[in-house]
N, C-alpha and C positions, 0 to 999 in steps of 0.2 A: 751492127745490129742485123737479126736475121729477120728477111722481112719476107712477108708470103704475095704468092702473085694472088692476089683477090680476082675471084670471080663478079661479074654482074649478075644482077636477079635473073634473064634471062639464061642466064647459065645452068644457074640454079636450080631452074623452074626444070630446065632438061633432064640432069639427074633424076629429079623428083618424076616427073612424069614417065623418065624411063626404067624406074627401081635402079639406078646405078649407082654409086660408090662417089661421094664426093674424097678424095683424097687430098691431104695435107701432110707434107715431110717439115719439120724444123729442125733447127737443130740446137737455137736456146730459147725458144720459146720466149720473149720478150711480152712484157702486160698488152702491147697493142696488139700482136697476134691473137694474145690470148682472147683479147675483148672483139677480135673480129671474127672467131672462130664459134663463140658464144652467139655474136650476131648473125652466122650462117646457120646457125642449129636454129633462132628464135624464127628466122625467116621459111625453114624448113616445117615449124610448126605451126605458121602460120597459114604458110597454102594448105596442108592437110588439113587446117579449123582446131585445132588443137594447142591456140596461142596461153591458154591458162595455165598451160603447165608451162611455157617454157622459163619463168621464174626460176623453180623448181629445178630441171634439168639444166638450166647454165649453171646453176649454184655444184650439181655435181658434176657437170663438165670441168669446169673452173678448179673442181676438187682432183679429179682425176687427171687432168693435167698439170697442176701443181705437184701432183706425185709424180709424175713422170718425169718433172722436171728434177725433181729429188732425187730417183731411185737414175737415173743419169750423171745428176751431177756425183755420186758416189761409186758408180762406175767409171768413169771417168776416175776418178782420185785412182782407186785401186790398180787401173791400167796405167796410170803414173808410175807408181810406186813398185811394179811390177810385181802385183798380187793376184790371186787368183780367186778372185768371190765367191768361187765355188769349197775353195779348202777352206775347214772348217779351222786350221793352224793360220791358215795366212787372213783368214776375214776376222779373227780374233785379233790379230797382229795391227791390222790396218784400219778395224774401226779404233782402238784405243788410238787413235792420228788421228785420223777421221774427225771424230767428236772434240776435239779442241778445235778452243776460240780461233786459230788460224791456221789453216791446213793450205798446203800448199796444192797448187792447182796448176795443173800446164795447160797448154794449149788445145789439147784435143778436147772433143765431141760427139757426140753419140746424137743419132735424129732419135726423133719424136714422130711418128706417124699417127697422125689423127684420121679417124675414117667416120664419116657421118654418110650412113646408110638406114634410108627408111623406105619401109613397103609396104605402099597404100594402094590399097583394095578398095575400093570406094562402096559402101556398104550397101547388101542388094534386098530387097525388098523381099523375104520368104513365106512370109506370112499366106494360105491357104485361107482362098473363102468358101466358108462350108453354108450348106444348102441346103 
């Protein structure tokens, strides 16, 4: 199982406070990463005050990593099978394998880089008193 080194909230809170880049490599993405990746995004939207959405955005997190785990698990096949995804002869070739019930699958893997980056401004009062 590929398992991610979890950060603490005070980690967290660093990124968030220094506009940096929280970084994530995997490379099968397993449900519990996935569920703890979602809960660094909800945690991210909550120091910002912005917890109503994060429903909403784990649902397309959850979606957008689910592809990823797709559009890998099929490159992978193809570097199996020593095809090239890009020909449009050999990805014709390799999806009709592909899409059966059971396609063979070696050992290798391809990461997943998750990047949760947010820049918060904290919103500044412009409003003019007129006189």
């Amino acid at each position: 199982m590929s398992r991610v080194q979890k950060l603490t909230k005070k980690e967290i809170e660093y990124y968030i406070n220094n506009n940096k880049p929280v970084v994530f490599r995997d490379y099968k993405l397993p449900k519990e990463n996935e569920e703890y990746y979602v809960e660094v995004l909800k945690y991210f939207l909550e120091h910002i005050g912005k917890e109503k959405i994060s429903d909403y955005l784990g649902y397309c997190l959850r979606e957008i990593l689910n592809n990823a785990k797709k559009a890998n698990t099929k490159r992978v096949f193809f570097i199996d099978q020593n095809l090239d995804i890009n020909n449009i002869e050999h990805y014709n070739k390799g999806i009709k394998i592909f899409n059966k019930p059971e396609i063979p699958i070696g050992k290798k893997c391809l990461i997943i880089t998750i990047i949760l980056f947010f820049i918060h401004k904290p919103h500044k009062n412009n409003i003019k008193e007129i006189a």
